[in-house]
C-alpha positions as CSV (number, residue, x, y, z in Angstrom):
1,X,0.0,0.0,0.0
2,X,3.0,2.0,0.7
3,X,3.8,2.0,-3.0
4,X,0.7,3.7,-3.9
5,X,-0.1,7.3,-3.3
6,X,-3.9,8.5,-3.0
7,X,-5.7,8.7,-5.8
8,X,-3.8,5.3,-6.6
9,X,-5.3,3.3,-4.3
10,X,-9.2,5.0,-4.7
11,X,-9.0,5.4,-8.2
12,X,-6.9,2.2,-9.2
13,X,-6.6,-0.2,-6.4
14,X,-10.1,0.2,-5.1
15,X,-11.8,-1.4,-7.9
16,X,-9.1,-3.8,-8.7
17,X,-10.0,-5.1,-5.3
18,X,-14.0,-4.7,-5.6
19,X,-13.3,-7.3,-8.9
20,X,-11.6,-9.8,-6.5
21,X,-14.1,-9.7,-3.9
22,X,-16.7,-12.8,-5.1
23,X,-13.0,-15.0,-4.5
24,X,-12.7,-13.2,-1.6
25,X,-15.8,-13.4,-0.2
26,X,-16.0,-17.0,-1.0
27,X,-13.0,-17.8,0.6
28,X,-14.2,-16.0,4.0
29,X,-17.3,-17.9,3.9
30,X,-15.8,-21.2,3.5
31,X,-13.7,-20.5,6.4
32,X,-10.5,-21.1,3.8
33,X,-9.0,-17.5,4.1
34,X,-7.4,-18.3,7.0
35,X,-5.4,-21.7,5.4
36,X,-1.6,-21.2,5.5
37,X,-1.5,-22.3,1.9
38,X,-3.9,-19.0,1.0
39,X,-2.8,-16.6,3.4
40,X,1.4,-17.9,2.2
41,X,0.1,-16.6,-1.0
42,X,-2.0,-13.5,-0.2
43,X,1.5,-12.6,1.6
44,X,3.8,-13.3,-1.0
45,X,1.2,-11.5,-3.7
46,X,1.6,-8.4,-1.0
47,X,5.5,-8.3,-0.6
48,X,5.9,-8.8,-4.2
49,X,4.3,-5.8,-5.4
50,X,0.9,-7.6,-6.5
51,X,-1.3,-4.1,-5.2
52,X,0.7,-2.3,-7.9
53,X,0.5,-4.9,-10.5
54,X,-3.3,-4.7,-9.9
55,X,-3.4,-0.8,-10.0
56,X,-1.3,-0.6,-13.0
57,X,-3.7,-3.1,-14.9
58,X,-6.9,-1.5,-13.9
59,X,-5.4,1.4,-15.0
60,X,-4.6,-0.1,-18.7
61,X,-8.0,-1.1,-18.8
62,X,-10.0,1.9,-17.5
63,X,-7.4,4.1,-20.2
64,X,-8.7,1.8,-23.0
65,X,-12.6,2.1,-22.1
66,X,-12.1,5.9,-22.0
67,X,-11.0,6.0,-25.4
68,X,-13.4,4.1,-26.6
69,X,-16.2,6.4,-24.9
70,X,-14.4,9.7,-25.8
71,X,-14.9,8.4,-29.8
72,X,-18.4,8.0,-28.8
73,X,-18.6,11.4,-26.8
74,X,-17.2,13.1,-29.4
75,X,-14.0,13.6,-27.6
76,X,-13.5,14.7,-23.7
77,X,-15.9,16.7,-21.7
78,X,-12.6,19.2,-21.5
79,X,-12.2,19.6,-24.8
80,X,-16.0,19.9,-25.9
81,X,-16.9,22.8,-23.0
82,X,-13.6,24.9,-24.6
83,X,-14.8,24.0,-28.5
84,X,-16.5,27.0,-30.2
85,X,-18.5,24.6,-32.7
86,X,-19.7,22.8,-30.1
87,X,-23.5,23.6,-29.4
88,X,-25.4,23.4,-26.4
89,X,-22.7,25.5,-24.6
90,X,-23.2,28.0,-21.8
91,X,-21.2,30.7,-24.5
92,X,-20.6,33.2,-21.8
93,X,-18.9,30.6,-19.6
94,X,-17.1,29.1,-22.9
95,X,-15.3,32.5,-23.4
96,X,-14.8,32.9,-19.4
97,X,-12.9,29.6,-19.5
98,X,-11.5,30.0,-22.7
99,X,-9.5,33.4,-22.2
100,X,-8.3,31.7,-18.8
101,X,-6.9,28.7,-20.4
102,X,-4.8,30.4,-22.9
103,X,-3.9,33.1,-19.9
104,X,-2.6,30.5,-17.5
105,X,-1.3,28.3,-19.9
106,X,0.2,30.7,-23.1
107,X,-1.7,28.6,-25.5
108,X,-4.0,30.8,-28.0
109,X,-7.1,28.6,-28.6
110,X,-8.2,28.1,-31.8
111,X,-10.8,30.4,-33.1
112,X,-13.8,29.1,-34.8
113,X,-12.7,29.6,-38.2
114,X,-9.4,27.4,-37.0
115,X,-11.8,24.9,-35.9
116,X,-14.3,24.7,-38.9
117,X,-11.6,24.3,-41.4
118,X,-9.3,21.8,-39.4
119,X,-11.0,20.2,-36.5
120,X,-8.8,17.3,-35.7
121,X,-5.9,19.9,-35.5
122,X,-8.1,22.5,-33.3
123,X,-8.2,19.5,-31.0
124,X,-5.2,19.1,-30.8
125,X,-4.3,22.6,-29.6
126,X,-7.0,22.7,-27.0
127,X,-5.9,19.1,-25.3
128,X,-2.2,20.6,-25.7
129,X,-3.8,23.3,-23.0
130,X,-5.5,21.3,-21.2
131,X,-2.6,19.0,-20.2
132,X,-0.8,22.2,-19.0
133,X,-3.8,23.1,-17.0
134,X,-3.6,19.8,-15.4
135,X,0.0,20.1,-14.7
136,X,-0.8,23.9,-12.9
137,X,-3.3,22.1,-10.7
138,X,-2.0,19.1,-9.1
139,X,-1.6,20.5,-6.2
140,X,-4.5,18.9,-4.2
141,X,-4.5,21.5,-1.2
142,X,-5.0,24.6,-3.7
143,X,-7.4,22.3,-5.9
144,X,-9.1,19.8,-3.2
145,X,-12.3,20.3,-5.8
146,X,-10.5,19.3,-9.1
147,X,-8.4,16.3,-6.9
148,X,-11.7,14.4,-5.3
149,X,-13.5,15.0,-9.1
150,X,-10.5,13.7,-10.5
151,X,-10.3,10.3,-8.5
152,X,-14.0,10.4,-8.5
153,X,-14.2,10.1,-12.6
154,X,-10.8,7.7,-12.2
155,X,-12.6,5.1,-10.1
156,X,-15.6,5.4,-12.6
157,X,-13.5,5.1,-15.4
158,X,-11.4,2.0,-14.0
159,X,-14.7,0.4,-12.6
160,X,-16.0,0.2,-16.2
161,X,-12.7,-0.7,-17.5
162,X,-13.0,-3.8,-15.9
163,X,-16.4,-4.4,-15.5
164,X,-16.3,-7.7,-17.3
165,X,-13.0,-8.8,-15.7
166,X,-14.9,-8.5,-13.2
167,X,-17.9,-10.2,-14.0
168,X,-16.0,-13.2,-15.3
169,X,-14.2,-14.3,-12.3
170,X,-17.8,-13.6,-10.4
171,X,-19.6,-16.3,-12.7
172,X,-16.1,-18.7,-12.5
173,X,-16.0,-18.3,-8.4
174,X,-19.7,-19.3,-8.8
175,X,-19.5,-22.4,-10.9
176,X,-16.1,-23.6,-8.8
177,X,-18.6,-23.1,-5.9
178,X,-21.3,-25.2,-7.8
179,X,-18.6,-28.0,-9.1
180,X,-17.4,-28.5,-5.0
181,X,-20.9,-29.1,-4.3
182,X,-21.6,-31.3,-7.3
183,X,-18.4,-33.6,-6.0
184,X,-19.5,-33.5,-2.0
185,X,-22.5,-34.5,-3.7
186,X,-21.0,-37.5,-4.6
187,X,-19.7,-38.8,-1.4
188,X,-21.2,-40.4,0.8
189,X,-22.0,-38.6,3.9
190,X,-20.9,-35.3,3.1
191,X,-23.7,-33.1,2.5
192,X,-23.7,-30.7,-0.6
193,X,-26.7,-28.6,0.2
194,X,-25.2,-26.6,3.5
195,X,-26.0,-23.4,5.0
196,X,-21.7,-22.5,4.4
197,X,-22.1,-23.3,0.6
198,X,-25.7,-21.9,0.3
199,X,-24.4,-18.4,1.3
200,X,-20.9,-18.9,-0.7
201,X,-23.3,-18.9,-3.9
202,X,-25.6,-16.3,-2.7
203,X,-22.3,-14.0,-2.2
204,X,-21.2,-14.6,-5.4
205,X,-24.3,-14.2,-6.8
206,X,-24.6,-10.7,-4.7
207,X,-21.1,-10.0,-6.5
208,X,-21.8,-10.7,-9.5
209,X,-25.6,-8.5,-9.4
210,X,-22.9,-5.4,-8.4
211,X,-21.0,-6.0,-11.1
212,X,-24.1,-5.5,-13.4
213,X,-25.2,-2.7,-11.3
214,X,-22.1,-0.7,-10.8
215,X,-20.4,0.2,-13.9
216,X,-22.1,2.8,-16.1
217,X,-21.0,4.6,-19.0
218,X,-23.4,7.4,-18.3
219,X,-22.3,7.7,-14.5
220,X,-19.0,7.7,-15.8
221,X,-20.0,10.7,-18.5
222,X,-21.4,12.5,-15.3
223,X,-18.3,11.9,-13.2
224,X,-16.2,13.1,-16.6
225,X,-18.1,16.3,-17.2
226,X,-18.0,17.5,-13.5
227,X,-14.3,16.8,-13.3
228,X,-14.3,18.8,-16.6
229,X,-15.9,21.5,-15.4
230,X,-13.8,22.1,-11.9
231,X,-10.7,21.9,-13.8
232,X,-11.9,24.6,-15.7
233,X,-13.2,26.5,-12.8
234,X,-9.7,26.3,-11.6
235,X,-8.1,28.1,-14.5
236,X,-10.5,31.1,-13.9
237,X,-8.9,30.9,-10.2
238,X,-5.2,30.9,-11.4
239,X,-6.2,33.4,-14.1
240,X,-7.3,35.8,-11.1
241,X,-4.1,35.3,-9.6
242,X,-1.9,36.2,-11.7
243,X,-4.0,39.1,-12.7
244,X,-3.9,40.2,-9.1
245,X,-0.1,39.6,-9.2
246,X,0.2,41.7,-11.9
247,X,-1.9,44.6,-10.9
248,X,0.1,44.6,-7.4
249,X,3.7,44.7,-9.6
250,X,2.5,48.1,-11.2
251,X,1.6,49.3,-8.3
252,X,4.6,52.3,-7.1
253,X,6.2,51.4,-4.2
């Protein structure tokens, strides 16, 4: 855990772990988490760096289901709020973010003529400013806003990602549950229908029903578009800054 800073283990780890939690859970109820063999294993995964291995791919996958969707979107909530030929915008608070973005960042947007005549390339220019804006507010005490929207729409993001990851080992915990009580079934005097492997199959069930529920493109949109929108927010902040800076430099001594 040590290995992983905040939004790592929210963002990433979190729902790497929510994915293993139908072999988990399974495990607990069976009273096998506590074996040597599995906790040997568990400590061995640990020391070796398996949290990271699982961050990094949730992280592949959530990166690859966010290009997908942005195709889909028509590119990144970002982008779209700073595009001129994009309709449905608030244009007052386009221009207010606009003249911010290419203040903080030195980067002239593209004006619409730019963006009729060469869109791909227009989009290019505005992403170019939007990476610097994300590089001006990483700094999660000045931006607490734009850091919990950030690993809110990462967790989103990742829990999509590897939604059927995470459905797949959900259905496989469930049939390796069902085959153990198909061979106790099989012996005699060992009783396949138990209370222990009745609620094994109901928690795997339960896991699997969350891992229908939980992943949504359009949540994920919504998480997207208000991360958008405090990132921009915080370029009107920084933009008042350094106009403040500047007025207070003219000022005689």
């Amino acid at each position: 855990m040590l290995w992983l800073d905040d939004y790592e283990r929210r963002a990433r780890l979190a729902p790497g772990l929510l994915a293993l939690m139908a072999i988990n859970v399974v495990l607990a109820v069976l009273g096998l988490n506590k074996a040597p063999v599995v906790v040997s294993v568990v400590t061995a995964l640990s020391l070796a760096g398996g949290p990271v291995a699982l961050a990094e791919i949730v992280r592949h996958q959530g990166r690859k289901a966010q290009e997908m969707l942005w195709v889909s979107w028509g590119g990144s909530p970002t982008i779209q709020k700073l595009r001129l030929r994009q309709g449905g915008q608030n244009t007052l608070q386009r221009e207010i973010w606009r003249k911010a973005v290419s203040s903080v960042t030195g980067i002239a947007l593209p004006n619409l003529r730019s963006e009729n005549g060469n869109p791909a390339k227009a989009d290019e220019a505005i992403e170019v400013a939007v990476g610097q804006l994300r590089n001006l507010t990483r700094n999660a005490e000045n931006f607490p806003l734009v850091r919990a929207e950030n690993r809110s729409y990462g967790f989103q993001r990742n829990v999509y990602g590897i939604r059927w990851i995470a459905r797949t080992i959900a259905i496989s915990v469930g049939l390796g549950v069902m085959a153990y009580m198909l061979w106790l079934a099989k012996i005699d005097h060992q009783p396949a229908v138990t209370t222990v492997n009745i609620l094994a199959l109901v928690a795997t069930a339960g896991c699997l029903v969350m891992w229908w529920l939980l992943p949504s493109s359009a949540r994920l949109q919504g998480a997207a578009e208000r991360y958008a929108y405090e990132l921009l927010q915080a370029a009107v902040v920084l933009d008042g800054e350094k106009s403040a800076i500047s007025v207070t430099e003219q000022q005689p001594s």
